[in-house]
N, C-alpha and C positions, 0 to 999 in steps of 0.2 A: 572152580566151576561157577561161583557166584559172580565170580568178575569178568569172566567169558558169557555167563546170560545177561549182564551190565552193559558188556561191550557190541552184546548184539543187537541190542534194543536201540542202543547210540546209535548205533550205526543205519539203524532203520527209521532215524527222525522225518527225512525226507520224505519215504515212503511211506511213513501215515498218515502224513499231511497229506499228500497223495492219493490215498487212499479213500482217506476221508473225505475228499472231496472228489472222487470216482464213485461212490455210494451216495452223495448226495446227488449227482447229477441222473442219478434214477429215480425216479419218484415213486410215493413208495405211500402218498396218503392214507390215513385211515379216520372216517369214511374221505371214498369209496375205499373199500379193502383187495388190493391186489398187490402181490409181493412176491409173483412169479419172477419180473427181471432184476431187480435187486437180489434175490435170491439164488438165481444163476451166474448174476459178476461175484456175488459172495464163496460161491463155489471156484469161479474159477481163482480165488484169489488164495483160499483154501488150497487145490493145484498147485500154485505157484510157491506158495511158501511151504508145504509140506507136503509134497507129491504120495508120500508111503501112507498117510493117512487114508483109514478107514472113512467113505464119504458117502453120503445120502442126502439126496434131496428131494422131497416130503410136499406132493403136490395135493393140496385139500379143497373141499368146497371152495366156491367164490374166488377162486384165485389166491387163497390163503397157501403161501408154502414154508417151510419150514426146513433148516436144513442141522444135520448132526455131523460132525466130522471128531473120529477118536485116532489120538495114538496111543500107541501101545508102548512102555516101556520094557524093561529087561525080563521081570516076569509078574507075579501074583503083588499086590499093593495098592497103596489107597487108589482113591477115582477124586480128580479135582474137575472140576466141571464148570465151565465161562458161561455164560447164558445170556444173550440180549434179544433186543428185538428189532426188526425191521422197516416196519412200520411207524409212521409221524404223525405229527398230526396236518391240518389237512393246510395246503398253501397257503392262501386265501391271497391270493393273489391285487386281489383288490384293493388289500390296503398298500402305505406308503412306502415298499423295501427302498433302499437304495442300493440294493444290490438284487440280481437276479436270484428268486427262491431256490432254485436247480444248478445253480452257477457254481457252488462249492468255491467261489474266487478267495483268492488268497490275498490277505492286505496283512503285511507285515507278519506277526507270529500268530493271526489269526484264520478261520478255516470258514466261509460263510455258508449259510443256504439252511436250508428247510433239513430239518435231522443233524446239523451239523453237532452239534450237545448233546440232544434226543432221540437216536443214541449211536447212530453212526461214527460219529468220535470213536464214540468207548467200542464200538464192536473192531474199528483199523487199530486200537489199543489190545487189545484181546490177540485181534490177529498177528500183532506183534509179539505181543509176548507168546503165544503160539507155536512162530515160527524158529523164538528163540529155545524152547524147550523140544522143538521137534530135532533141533543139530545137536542137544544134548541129551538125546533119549537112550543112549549104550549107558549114561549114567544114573539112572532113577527109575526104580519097578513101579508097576501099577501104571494108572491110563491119566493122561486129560486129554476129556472131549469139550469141544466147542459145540454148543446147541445156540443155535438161533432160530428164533420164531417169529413167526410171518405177521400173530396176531397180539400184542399187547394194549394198544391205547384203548381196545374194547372190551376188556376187561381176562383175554387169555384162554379164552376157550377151545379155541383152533389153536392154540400158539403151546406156553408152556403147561398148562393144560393137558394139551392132546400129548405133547412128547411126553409127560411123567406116566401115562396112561397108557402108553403103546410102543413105550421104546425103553426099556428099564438100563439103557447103558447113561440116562441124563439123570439117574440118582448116584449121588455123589455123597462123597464123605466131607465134601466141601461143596457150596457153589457160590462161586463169585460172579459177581454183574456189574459192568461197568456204568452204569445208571447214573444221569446225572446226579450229583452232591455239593462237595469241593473237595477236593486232593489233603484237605484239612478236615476234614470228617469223616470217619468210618464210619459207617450206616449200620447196627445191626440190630434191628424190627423197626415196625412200621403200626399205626392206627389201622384200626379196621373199617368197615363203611358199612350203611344200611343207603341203598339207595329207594328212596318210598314214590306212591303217589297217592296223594288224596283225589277224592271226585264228590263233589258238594250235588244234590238234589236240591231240585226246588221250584217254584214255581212260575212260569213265564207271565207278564202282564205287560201293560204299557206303564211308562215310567209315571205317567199323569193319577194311574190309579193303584199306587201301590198297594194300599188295602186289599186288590183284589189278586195278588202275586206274593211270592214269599222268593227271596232274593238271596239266589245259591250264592253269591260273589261274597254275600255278608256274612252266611254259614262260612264257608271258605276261610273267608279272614277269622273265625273265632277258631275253628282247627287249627289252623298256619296258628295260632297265639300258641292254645297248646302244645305243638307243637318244639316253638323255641323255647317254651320251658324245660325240654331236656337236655339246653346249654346250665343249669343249676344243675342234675343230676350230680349228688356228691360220688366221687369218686376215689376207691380205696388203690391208691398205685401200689404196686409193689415195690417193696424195700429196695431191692436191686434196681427198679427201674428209675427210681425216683434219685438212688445216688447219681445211678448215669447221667439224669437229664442234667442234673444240678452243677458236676464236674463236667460237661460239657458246653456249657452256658456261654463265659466268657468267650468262649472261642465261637460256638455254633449261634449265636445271636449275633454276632458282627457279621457274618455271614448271612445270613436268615433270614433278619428283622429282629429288632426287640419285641418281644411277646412270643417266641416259637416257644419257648420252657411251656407255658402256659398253658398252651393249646395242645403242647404235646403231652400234657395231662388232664385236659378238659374234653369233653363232647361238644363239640361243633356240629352247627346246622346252617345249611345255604338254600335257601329259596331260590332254585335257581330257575323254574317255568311256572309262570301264571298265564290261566286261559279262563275268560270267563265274555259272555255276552259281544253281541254283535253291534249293538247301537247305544247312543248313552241314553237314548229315550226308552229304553227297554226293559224292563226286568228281567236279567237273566235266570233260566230256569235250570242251568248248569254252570259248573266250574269246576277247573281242574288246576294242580299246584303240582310239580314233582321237586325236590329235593335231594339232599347228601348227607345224610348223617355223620362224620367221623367221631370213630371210639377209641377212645385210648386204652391202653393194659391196664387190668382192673374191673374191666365189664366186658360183655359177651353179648353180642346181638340177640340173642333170646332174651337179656333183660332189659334191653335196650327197646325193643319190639313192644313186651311187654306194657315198658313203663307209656310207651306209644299210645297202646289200643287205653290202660286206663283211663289217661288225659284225653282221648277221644269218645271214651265211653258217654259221656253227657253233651255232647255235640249230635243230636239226631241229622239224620241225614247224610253221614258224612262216611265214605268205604276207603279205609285204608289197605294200601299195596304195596309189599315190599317186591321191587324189581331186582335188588340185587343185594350181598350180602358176602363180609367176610369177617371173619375174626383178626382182631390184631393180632401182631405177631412179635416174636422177640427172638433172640437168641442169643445167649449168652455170652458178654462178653472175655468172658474168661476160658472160655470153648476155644479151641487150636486153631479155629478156622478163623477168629476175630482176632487173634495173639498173632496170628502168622502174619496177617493184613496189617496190622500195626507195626509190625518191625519191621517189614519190609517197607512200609511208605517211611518210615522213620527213615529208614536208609535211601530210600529213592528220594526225597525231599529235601532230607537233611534238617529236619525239625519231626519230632511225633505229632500224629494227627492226635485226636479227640474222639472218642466211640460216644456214638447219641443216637437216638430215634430218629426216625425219618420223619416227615409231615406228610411227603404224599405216598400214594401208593406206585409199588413195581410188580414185577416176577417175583420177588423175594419170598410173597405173601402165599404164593401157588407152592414153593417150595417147601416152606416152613409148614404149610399145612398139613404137609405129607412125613415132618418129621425131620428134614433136611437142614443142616447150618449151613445158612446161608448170610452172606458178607455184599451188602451196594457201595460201592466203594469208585466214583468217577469223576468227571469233569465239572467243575461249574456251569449252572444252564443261564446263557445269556439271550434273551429274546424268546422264550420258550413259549413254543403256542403264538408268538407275535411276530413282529417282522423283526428283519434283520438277526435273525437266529445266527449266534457262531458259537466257536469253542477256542481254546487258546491251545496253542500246540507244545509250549511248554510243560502245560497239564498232561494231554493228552500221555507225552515221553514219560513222566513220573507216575501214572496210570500202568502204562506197560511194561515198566520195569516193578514196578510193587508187583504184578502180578506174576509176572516172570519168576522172582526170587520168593514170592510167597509160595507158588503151588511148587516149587523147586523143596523150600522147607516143611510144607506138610506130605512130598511125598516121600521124602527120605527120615520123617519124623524128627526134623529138628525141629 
């Protein structure tokens, strides 16, 4: 049976390439967030490859849709559970592609367009392997469903959010996500984030008489100091976490950059908006900064916060605001669900991948929260967020056979 789910993912290389490139030719940005008709070709492709599948498709606010599709095996057994998302990020059409963003055009073993990595690849990979365990389902109890969510680059709140919340068939004994990576990394946890903003008070004048103004922009810049002081915050990793990052190094930093080990045990901060004053002859009387915190395992956004408001406590003037907020996450790599994904890419690749942290965030984070082991395990992202976005189809085939023979071995408990 392992070589008959082998032979069927082969045989479906065309059609993901295919595929992949019929989900990017719908657009699917986020902002604006609409993910009705991508949503509805994902359904019918869902039809097409496994017509006996249980289907729903999950139309919410703002055009946010979501779609769940389970099959059912022989009887009562684990739940392996695929999870992507729909939505990209947004065209931008304005810069230089050389290829059309919506075009999904095919150059050689390459897939192009907006989503083609992030993550429409990985969800025509899913689909595949999919439809290889739907021809094999008289063989293996228990369910996999494919959940796909309409809302992720906004942080999931309509998306895998709303399904953990309102659909209990997307809690899984596993959930795998084909989320960008490289097919040489298993992914299992991620940093956490505080995303903040500061708002500086102060007092407007003409730039001629500053004596008679008190200049929010310069409060601002001493917060924003404080601030990057919680890239020093000492941090205690955990034992487990700190072997992982360290035996995955040589491999996950050729990949990466050099400096990922680092970071993925450090707290990072990105200044990423400053607003302050309308003229330079001005005093400004306000300013505003918003930022990204990321935490590694080992700290908890409550102390992270914490150490926030201290270092802010002697800056008068100045209202700290956390907009967003999650804990890092982990999961074990010695848990069935990271073991199954390993030996299977071992086999679909023909070399073993590496288990390591993630640097950014996914769906993963929503899952684990809830208690869930969950596995990112996907394509290379080339152009991400830039132009010329693709994914290699190569990958993509070794993506859908690891997952194929993986939830094949966690649902028969091998």
């Amino acid at each position: 049976m392992r070589e008959a789910l082998k032979a069927s993912v082969a045989a479906r290389r065309e059609w993901i390439a295919a595929t992949t490139a019929r989900l990017v030719a719908i657009p699917s940005p986020n902002p604006p967030l609409d993910t009705r008709a991508v949503a509805s070709v994902a359904a019918e492709l869902v039809r097409e490859v496994a017509p006996d599948a249980e289907l729903e498709v999950i139309q919410l606010d703002h055009g946010v849709t979501n779609l769940v599709a389970v099959l059912r095996g022989t009887g009562a057994g684990k739940r392996v559970v695929f999870s992507g998302h729909l939505d990209t990020y947004p065209l931008l059409e304005d810069l230089p592609w050389s290829v059309a963003p919506l075009g999904g055009e095919r150059r050689g073993g390459r897939i192009h367009g907006r989503g083609a990595c992030d993550m429409k690849g990985g969800i025509a990979a899913a689909l595949a392997a999919f439809a290889a365990l739907a021809e094999t389902r008289a063989e293996w109890p228990g369910e996999v469903v494919l959940a796909l969510s309409g809302d992720e680059e906004s942080m999931g709140t309509l998306g895998a959010r709303w399904l953990l919340d309102n659909r209990p068939v997307v809690r899984g004994d596993a959930v795998l996500i084909p989320d960008v990576g490289s097919p040489a990394v298993v992914r299992c946890g991620e940093k956490g984030f505080l995303w903040f903003e500061l708002e500086a008070a102060g007092k407007a004048a003409h730039g001629a008489h500053v004596h008679l103004g008190d200049n929010a922009a310069e409060r601002l810049m001493e917060a924003l100091r404080a601030v990057l002081a919680l890239r020093d915050m000492p941090i205690a990793t955990p034992p487990a976490v700190e072997a992982t990052i360290r035996a995955a190094a040589p491999v996950s930093e050729t990949l990466a950059g050099a400096g990922e080990s680092r970071v993925l045990r450090s707290v990072t901060v990105n200044i990423g908006q400053v607003e302050a004053g309308t003229s330079p002859n001005l005093v400004p009387g306000s300013a505003r900064a918003r930022g990204d915190i990321r935490l590694p395992l080992g700290v908890t956004t409550a102390e992270a916060e914490a150490f926030l408001r201290r270092a802010l406590a002697s800056v008068p003037g100045v209202t700290l605001r956390i907009l967003r907020r999650t804990e890092p996450s982990w999961t074990d790599p010695a848990h069935p669900a990271v073991r199954a994904v390993v030996a299977a890419a071992s086999e679909a690749r023909g070399a073993a991948p590496v288990v390591n942290m993630r640097v950014g965030g996914s769906d993963a984070r929503v899952f684990r929260a809830d208690g869930l082991p969950t596995v990112v395990y996907g394509p290379t992202p080339h152009g991400l967020g830039g132009v010329d976005e693709f994914v290699a189809l190569d990958e993509l085939t070794v993506v859908a056979e690891t997952y194929a023979l993986a939830t094949w071995d966690l649902l028969r408990g091998t």
